[in-house]
N, C-alpha and C positions, 0 to 999 in steps of 0.2 A: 299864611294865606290872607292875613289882613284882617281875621274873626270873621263871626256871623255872618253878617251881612254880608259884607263880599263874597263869602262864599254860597251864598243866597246867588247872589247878579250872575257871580260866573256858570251856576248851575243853571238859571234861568237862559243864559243866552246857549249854554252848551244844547240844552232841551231842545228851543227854537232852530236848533243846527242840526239836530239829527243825532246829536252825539250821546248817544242811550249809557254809553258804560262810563263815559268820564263824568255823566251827570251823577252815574250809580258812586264812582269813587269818592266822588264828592261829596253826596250826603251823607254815604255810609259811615262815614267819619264824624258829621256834623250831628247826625240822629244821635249817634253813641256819647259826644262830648251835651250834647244839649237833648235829653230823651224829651221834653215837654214841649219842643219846638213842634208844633202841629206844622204850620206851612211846611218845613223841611219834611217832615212825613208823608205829606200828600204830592208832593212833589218827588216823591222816591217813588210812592207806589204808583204813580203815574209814568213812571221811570222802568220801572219794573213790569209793568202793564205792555208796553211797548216793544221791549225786550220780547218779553213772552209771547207777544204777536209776531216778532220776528223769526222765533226760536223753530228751529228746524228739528229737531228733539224731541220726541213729547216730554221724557224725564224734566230737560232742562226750561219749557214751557211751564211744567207744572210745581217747579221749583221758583220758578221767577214769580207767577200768578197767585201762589200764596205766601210768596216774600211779600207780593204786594195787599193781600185780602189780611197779614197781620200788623201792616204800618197801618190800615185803616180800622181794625177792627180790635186790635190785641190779640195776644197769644189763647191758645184753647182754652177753655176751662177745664176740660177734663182730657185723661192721655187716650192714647189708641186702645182700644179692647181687644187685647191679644188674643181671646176666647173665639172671637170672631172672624181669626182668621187661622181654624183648625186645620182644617181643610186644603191650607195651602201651606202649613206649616208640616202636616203629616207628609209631604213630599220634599220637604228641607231634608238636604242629605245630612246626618246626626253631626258629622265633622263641623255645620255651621253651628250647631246650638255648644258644642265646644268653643268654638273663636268665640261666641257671644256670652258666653260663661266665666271666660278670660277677663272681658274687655268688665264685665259688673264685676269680676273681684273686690270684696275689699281691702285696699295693699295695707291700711294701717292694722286693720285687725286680723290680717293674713303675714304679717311680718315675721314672726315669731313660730309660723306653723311652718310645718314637714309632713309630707302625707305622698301615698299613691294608691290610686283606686283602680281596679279595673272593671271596664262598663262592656258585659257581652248581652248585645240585642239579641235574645232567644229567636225570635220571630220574624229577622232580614240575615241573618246569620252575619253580622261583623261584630267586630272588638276593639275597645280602644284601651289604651294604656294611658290616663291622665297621672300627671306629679306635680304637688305643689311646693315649691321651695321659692327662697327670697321675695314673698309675696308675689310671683307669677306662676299661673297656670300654664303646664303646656302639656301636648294633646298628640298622640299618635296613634294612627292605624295598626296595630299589634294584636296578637294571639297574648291570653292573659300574662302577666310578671308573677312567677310565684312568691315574689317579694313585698306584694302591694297590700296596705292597708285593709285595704277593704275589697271587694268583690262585687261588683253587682250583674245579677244573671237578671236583664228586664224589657221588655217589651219595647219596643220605639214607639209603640200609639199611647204606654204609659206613659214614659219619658215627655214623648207632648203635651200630654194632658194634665202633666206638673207642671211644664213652664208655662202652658196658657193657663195655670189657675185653676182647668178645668174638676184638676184631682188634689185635693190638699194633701201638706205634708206628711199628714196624721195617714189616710188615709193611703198615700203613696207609699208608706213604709209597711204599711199591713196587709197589704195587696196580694193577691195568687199568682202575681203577675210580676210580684219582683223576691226573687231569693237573695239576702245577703249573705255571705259569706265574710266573719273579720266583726270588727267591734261597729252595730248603729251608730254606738254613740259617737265613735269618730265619723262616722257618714252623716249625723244627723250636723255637728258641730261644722264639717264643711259645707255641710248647704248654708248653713246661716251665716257663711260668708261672702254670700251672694248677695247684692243687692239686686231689690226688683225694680227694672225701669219705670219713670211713669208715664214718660210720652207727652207731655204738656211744656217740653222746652219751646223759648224762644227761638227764633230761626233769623232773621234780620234787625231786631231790638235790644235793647238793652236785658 
């Protein structure tokens, strides 16, 4: 592209044309090889800003508008407060907080594990059949395995109220609200192979 600078000119002239997403391919490159470049940052979020005017979307509006409020201001300081959002999480069908239980795995210190648990929500009446083997989680709608590690008979407003934080571990395992069935200790050693999100990732920066 000829370095910096030209790729400076050509983004400045694409701008003056209208050309919102070639300017975007353009810095998005140039931000990442040069993150201290301010003019290229102000010139994205200006980039980005336009886009999001254009954006027929509201998702993709409001994904372009804080692409551009973190080239001008930097990344969060602090992540989302999942506690905050109970209330919409209590209506998350349980099969999501599985896929999201999968994706925070941790595969290195999941490598060497074998397990299978079964999770029955006393109080929406369904069951899932989770197993963990070659460091991935996977998840199905099933009547319990009488094969499986562990067992848990428990609430889904509990189950929430773990992943937002609301009910600590100590505190989840001692509950009226959950009966294990099989060894804690295997139940306790798979949850601490969860990592917990923090919500404060970059989105368009280094």
């Amino acid at each position: 592209m000829g370095g910096a600078e030209a790729i400076m000119i050509k983004a400045r002239n694409a701008y003056e044309e209208g050309d919102y997403r070639w300017v975007a391919e353009l810095l998005n490159h140039l931000v990442f090889a040069e993150p201290n470049r301010q003019e290229a940052k102000l010139l994205l979020a200006r980039t980005y800003d336009q886009l999001g005017y254009q954006a027929e979307s509201g998702i993709w509006r409001n994904v372009y508008l804080t692409a551009a409020y973190e080239l001008r201001h930097g990344a969060p300081e602090k992540g989302i407060d999942l506690s905050k959002a109970y209330e919409l999480l209590k209506r998350t069908p349980p099969s999501r907080f599985f896929d999201s239980m999968a994706v925070r795995l941790d595969g290195p210190a999941a490598a060497d594990k074998s397990m299978m648990l079964n999770v029955v929500f006393t109080d929406i009446g369904e069951s899932y059949v989770l197993s963990l083997k070659n460091a991935v989680l996977h998840h199905k709608a099933s009547p319990p395995d009488p094969a499986a590690d562990v067992t848990l008979n428990i609430t889904h407003d509990l189950l929430v109220r773990m992943l937002t934080g609301r009910a600590g571990l100590k505190e989840t395992l001692f509950s009226d609200q959950l009966d294990v069935s099989g060894s804690r200790t295997d139940l306790l050693a798979f949850l601490m192979l969860l990592d917990r999100p923090e919500g404060d990732f970059n989105i368009v920066t280094p």
